[in-house]
C-alpha positions in Angstrom: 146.6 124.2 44.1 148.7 123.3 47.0 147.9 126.6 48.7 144.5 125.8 48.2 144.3 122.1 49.8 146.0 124.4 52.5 143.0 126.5 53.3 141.2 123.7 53.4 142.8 122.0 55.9 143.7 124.4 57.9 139.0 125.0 57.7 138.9 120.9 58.4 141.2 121.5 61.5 139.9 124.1 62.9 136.9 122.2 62.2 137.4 119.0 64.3 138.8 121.6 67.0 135.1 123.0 67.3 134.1 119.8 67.6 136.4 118.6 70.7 135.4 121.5 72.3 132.3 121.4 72.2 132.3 117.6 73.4 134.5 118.8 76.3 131.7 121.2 77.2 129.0 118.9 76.8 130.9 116.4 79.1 131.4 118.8 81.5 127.9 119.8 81.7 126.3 116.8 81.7 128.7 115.2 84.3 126.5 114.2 87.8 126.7 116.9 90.4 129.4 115.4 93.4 127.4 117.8 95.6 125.6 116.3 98.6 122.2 115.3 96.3 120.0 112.9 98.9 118.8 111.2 96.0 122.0 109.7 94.9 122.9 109.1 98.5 119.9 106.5 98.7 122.0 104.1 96.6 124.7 102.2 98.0 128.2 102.9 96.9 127.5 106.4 96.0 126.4 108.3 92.5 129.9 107.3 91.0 129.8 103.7 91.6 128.5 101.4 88.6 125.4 100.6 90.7 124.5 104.2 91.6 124.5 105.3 87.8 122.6 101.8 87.2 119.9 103.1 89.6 119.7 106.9 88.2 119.1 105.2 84.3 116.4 103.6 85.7 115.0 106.7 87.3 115.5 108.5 84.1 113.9 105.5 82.0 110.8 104.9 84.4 110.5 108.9 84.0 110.2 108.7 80.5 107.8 105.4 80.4 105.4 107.8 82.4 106.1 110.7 80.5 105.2 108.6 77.1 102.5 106.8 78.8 100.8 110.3 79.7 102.1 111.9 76.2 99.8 108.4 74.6 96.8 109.0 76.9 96.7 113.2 76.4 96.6 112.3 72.3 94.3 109.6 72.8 91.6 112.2 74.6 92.1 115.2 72.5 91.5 113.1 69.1 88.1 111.7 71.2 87.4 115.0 72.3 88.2 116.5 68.7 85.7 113.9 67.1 83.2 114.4 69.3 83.2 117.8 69.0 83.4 117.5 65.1 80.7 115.5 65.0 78.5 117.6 67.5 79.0 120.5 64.9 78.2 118.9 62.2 75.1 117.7 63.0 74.5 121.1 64.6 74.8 122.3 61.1 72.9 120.0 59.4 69.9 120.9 61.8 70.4 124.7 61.1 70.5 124.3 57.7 66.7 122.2 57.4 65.5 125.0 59.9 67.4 127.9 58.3 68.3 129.2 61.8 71.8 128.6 63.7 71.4 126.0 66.4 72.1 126.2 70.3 75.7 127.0 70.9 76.3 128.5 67.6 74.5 132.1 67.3 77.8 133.7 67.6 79.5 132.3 64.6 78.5 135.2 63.1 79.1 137.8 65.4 82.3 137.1 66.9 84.2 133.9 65.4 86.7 134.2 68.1 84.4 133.3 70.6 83.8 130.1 68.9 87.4 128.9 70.0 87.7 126.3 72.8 90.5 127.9 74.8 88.1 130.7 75.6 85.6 128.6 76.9 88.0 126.6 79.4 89.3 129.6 80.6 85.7 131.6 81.2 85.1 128.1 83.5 88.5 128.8 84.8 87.8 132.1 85.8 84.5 131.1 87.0 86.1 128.6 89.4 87.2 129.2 93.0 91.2 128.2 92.0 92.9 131.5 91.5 91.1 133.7 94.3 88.2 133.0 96.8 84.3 133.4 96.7 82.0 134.4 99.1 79.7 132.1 101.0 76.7 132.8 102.8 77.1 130.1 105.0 80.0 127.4 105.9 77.8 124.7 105.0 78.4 126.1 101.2 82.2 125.7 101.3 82.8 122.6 98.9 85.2 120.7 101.0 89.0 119.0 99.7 89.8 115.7 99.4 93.4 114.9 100.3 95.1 112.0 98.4 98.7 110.5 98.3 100.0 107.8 95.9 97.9 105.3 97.4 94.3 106.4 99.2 91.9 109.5 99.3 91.1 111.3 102.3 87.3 112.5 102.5 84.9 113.7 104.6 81.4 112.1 104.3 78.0 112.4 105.8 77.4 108.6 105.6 78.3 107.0 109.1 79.7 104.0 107.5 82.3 106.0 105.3 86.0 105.3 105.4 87.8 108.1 106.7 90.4 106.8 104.2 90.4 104.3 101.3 92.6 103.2 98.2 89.9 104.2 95.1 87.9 100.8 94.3 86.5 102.7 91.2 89.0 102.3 88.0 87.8 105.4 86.7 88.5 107.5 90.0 91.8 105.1 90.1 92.6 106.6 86.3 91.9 110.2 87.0 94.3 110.4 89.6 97.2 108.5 87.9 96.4 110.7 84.6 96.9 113.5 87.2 100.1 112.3 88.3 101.4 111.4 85.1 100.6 115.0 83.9 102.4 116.4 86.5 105.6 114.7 86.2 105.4 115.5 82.0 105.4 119.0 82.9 108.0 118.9 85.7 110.3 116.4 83.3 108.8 117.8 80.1 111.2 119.6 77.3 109.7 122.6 77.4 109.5 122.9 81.7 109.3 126.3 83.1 112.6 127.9 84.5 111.2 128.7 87.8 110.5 125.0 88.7 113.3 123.4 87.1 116.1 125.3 88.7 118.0 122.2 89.9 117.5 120.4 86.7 116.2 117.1 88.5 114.3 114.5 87.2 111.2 113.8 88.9 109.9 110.3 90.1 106.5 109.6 91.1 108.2 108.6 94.6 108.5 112.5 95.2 105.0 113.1 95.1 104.0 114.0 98.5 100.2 114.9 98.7 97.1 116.3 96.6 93.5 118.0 96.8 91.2 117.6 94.5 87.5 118.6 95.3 84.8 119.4 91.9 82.6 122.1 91.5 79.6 120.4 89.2 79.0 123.3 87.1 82.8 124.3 86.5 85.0 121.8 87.0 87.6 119.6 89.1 90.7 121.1 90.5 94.0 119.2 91.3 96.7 120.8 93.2 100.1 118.8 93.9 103.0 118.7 95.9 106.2 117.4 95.2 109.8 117.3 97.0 112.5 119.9 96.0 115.7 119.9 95.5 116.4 120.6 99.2 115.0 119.8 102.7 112.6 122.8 102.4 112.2 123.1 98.8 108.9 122.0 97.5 107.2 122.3 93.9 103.8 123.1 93.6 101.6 121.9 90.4 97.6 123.4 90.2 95.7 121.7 87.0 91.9 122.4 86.5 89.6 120.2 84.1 86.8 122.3 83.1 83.2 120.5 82.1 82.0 121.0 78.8 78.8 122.4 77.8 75.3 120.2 78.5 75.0 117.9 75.8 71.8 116.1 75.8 71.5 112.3 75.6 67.9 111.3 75.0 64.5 112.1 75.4 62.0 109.7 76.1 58.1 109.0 77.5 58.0 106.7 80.3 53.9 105.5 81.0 54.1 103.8 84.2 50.1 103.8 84.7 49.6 100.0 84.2 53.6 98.7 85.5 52.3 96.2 88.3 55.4 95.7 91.5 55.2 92.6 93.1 56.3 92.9 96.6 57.8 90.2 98.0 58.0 89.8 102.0 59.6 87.2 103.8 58.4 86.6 107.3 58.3 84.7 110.1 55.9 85.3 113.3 56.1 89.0 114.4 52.4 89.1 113.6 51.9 92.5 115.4 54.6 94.1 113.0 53.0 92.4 109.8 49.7 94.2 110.9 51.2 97.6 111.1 52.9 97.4 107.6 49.4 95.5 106.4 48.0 99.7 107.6 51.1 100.9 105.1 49.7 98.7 102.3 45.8 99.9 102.7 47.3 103.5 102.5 49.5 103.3 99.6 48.9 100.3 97.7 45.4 100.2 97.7 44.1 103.3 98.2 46.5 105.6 96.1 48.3 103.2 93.6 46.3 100.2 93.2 48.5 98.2 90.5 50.5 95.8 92.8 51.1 92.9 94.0 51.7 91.3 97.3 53.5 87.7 97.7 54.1 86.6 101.8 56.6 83.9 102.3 56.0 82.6 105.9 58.5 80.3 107.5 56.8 77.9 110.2 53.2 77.8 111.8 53.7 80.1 114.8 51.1 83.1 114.6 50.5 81.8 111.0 46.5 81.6 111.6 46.9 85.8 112.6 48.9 86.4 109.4 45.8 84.9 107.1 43.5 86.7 109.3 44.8 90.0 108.7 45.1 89.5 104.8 41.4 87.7 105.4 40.3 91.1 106.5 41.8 93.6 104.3 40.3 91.5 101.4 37.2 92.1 103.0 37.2 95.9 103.8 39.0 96.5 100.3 38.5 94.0 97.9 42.0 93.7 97.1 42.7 90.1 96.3 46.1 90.5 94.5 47.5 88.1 97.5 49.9 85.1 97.2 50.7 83.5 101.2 53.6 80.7 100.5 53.7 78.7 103.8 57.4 77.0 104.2 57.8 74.7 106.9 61.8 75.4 107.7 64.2 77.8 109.5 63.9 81.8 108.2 65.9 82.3 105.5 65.6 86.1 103.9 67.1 84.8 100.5 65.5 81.7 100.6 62.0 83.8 101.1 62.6 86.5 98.5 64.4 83.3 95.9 60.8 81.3 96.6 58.9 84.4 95.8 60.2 85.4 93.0 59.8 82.3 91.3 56.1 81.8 92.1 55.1 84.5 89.7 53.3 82.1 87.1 51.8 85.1 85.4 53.0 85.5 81.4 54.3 88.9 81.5 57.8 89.9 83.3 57.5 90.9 86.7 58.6 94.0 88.3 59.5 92.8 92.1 60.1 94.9 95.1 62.2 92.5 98.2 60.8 94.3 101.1 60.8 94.2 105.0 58.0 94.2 107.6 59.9 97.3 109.3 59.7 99.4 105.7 57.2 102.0 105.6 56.9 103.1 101.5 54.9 106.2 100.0 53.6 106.2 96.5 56.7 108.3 95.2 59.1 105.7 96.3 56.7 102.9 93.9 57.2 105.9 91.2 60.9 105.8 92.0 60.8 102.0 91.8 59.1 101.9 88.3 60.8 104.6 86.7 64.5 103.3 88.4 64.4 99.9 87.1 64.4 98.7 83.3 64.5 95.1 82.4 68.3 93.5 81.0 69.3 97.2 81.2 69.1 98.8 85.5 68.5 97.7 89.0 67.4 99.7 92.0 69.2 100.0 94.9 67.8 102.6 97.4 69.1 104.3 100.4 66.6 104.1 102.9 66.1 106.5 106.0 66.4 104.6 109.2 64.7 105.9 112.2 66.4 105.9 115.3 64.7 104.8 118.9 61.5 106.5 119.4 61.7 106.2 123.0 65.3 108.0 122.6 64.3 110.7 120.6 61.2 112.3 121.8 62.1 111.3 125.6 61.1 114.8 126.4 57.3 114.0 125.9 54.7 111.8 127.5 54.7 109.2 124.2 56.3 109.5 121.1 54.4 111.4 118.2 52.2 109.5 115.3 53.7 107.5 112.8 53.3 110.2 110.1 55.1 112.6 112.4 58.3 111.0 113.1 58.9 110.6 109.0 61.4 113.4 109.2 64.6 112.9 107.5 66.7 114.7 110.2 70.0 113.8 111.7 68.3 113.6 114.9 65.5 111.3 114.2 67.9 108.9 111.7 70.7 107.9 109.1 71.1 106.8 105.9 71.2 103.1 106.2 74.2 103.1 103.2 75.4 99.3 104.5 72.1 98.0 103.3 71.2 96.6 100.0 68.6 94.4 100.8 65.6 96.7 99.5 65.4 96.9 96.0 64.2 96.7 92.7 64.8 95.2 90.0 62.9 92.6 87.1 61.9 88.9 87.9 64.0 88.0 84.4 67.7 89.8 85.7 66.9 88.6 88.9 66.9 84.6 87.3 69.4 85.8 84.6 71.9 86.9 87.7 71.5 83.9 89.4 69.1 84.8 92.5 70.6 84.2 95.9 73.3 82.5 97.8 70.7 80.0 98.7 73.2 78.2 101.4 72.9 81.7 103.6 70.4 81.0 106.7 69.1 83.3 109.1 70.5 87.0 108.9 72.5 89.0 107.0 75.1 88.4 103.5 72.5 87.2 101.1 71.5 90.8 99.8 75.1 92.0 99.5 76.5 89.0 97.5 73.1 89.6 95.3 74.4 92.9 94.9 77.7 92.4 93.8 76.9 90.1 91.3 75.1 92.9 89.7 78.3 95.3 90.1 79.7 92.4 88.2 77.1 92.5 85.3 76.7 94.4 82.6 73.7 96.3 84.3 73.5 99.8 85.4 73.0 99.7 89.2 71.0 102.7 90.1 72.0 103.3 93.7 70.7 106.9 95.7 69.1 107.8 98.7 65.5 107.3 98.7 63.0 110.0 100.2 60.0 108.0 100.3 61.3 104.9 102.2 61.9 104.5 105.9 62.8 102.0 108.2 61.1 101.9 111.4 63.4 101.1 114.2 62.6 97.9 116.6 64.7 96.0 119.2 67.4 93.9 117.3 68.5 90.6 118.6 71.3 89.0 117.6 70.8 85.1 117.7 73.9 83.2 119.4 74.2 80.9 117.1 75.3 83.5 114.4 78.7 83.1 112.8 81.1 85.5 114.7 81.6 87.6 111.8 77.6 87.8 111.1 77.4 88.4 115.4 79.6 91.6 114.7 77.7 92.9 111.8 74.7 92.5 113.5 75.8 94.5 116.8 77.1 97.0 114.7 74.1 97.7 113.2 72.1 97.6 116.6 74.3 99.9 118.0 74.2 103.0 115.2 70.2 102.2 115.3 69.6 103.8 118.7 70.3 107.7 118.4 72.7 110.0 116.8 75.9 110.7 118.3 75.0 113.9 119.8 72.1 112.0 121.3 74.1 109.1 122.6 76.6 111.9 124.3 73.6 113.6 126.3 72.9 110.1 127.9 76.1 109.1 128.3 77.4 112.3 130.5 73.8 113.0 131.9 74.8 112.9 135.3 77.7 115.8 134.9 75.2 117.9 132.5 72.9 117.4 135.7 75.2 118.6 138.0 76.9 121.2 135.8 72.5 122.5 135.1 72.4 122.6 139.4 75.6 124.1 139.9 74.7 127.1 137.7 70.8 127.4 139.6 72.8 127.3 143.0 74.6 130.1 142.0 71.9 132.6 140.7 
């Protein structure tokens, strides 16, 4: 017996022994590195004071907020993705089984059930993508450009004049793809399971190492992510690539739209410029009348100055046409654009819900621009916001002939002959009953300028879809552009801003600008042959 309670202890001591030495070895691992790390150097008093171990627990824990933050969101979209996709079968099947034929999607159940799987799908897009090796172009206008972001803006290149050449995302969804991309990353490079050849130094990454990232999206494949993060060392960097492939097209409805008898009231504010109301009064015979015939025009005309030539236009073209769908609103005070489109808008006494256009004298329209209009717009549900073409100074472009070409001719949507006027909101359409519902205009706004673009945000604050794109089939022609003294000097800057991109492009601008050296450059070279 005693023998026995022996052996046993002699097991439990040898036991506890394991035990202590195992400890030891796990203290001795885990024991911060005294080598020269820069991160613990950052804290004052070193790694082994109080306040330096105070600052890497903090590290560790704000590490492993993000890596359970990104663990909750990456669970949250694969059971959304999982019941959409479980759903989308199932009524794929119940289909197939009324018709007695396998749907869209699903011919090779049969064939190859291994096909079926999700994984293989990603990775034909993967493979498809320009990530792992290059594709050929024809052209370099077909390479899909980068954008390069940090922790806190994008990078991009854009056509649009106006375009920051760098902003912090406005958009929460483009704001939430590139944290999710973030947090991703540091999961992987913090994660249990991390690979060996990135997690050599066994550190714990912060968001603060993250250097840079490009991102650009190929429509039919996918979007591409590829980070950067600090190493261990001076030189020592870790590279992250991630790729979110598109699913297949889904479709989301099918619908009949008859626009035949949708009547668009224009509404044009105005005040003298007679000879400008007469060329756009041409526009309207053209379009309105003679092609699309269910409109409506409304004039709001501040003071009496070249009033009698306005009526006497509209006078005539209800003569030569017939066309009497005309409303003239005379206001005796100081131009007000809002105030004109807000008094418009209101007049319509008719029963049915109007569909109104705010237009500009300067705005030449085609009928597939009214077809946009109609088509772009739905009552409590979108709003229209085109982009419209703005022509640059005749006088500039086409210096090299006697007079500049007919009207029809210079509607070229060119880089030389315009821009896309993407500061502008103040054509658009949208329904006389979101317009009231909204709020109308800032009606305290006189002269130029503000009205249209505080209209417009209260619409990015609604809960209507803002349809906003460039336009084909609307132009603005360009005119001399004064800007009044009296303006408010932030309202004087926005308007000399705009008068100065309205003259010619850049190249265009350069020509004039250094047109004395390219003249003697062009006689130096004639003297020499």
């Amino acid at each position: 017996m005693f023998k026995r309670w022996l052996g046993l202890g002699r097991i439990g001591g040898f036991g506890v022994l394991l035990c202590c030495c195992l400890g030891l070895v796990y203290i001795l691992a885990c024991r911060p590195a005294v080598g020269p790390n820069p991160q613990a150097l950052l804290w004052a008093g070193g790694a082994n004071s109080r306040e330096g171990y105070m600052a890497l627990l903090q590290e560790r824990e704000d590490s492993h907020r993000h890596y359970i933050n990104s663990l909750t969101k990456q669970i949250a979209q694969l059971k959304d993705a999982l019941q959409e996709r479980t759903q989308q079968l199932q009524e794929s099947l119940e289909r197939a089984k009324t018709k007695g034929v396998l749907p869209l999607g699903l011919e090779s159940l049969h064939k190859a059930p291994e096909q079926n799987d999700l994984k293989e799908f990603f990775r034909s897009q993967l493979n498809q993508a320009e990530v792992s090796a290059g594709l050929k172009f024809s052209s370099e206008y077909a390479v899909i450009p980068f954008d390069t972001f940090t922790l806190h803006r994008v990078y991009q290149l854009e056509t649009g004049l106006t375009r920051h050449p760098e902003e912090r995302p406005v958009r929460k969804d483009r704001r939430d793809e590139l944290l999710t991309t973030l947090e991703t990353a540091l999961h992987i490079l913090n994660g249990p399971q991390q690979h060996s050849d990135i997690t050599a130094g066994k550190r714990t990454y912060a968001p603060s190492d993250f250097l840079q990232g490009l991102t650009r999206t190929e429509r039919d494949r996918g979007t591409v992510y590829e980070m950067l993060f600090k190493g261990g060392g001076v030189h020592d960097y870790t590279r992250l690539v991630f790729f979110r492939p598109f699913g297949p097209m889904m479709k989301v409805k099918s619908e009949r739209v008859d626009t035949a008898n949708l009547l668009i009231n224009i509404i044009l504010p105005l005040s003298k410029r007679a000879d400008a109301f007469r060329q756009f009064m041409g526009t309207f015979r053209k379009v309105c009348i003679n092609q699309d015939n269910v409109v409506h025009l409304t004039v709001v005309y501040f003071g009496r100055d070249q009033i009698d030539q306005v009526k006497a236009i509209l006078d005539r073209t209800t003569r030569e046409t017939r066309f009497r769908n005309f409303t003239l609103i005379q206001m005796n005070e100081e131009f007000s654009r809002g105030r004109g489109l807000e008094v418009g808008a209101r007049a319509w006494k008719r029963s049915q819900n109007a569909l109104l256009f705010f237009c500009d004298v300067d705005i030449l329209f085609t009928p597939d621009f009214l077809t946009s209009c109609r088509l772009n717009a739905e009552p409590g549900k979108k709003v229209y916001y085109p982009v419209l073409f703005s022509q640059y100074n005749p006088s500039l472009i086409y210096s090299n002939l006697t007079q500049p070409p007919p009207i029809e001719q210079q509607l070229v949507i060119q880089k030389d002959t315009g821009f896309w006027r993407d500061f502008g909101f103040g054509m658009t359409c949208q329904y006389r009953s979101d317009f009231l519902n909204i709020g109308g205009f800032d009606r305290s706004i006189k002269g130029w300028g503000l009205e249209d673009v505080h209209l417009y945000r209260k619409y990015l604050h609604s809960k209507l879809m803002v349809i906003r794109s460039p336009s084909r089939g609307l132009f603005h022609f360009w005119h001399e552009k004064h800007c009044a003294d009296e303006l408010t000097p932030d309202k004087y800057k926005m308007c000399m801003q705009t008068k100065a991109m309205s003259e010619a492009s850049h190249g265009r601008l350069g020509e004039l600008f250094f047109k004395q050296q390219i003249e003697d450059h062009l006689r130096a070279q004639n003297q020499r042959s």
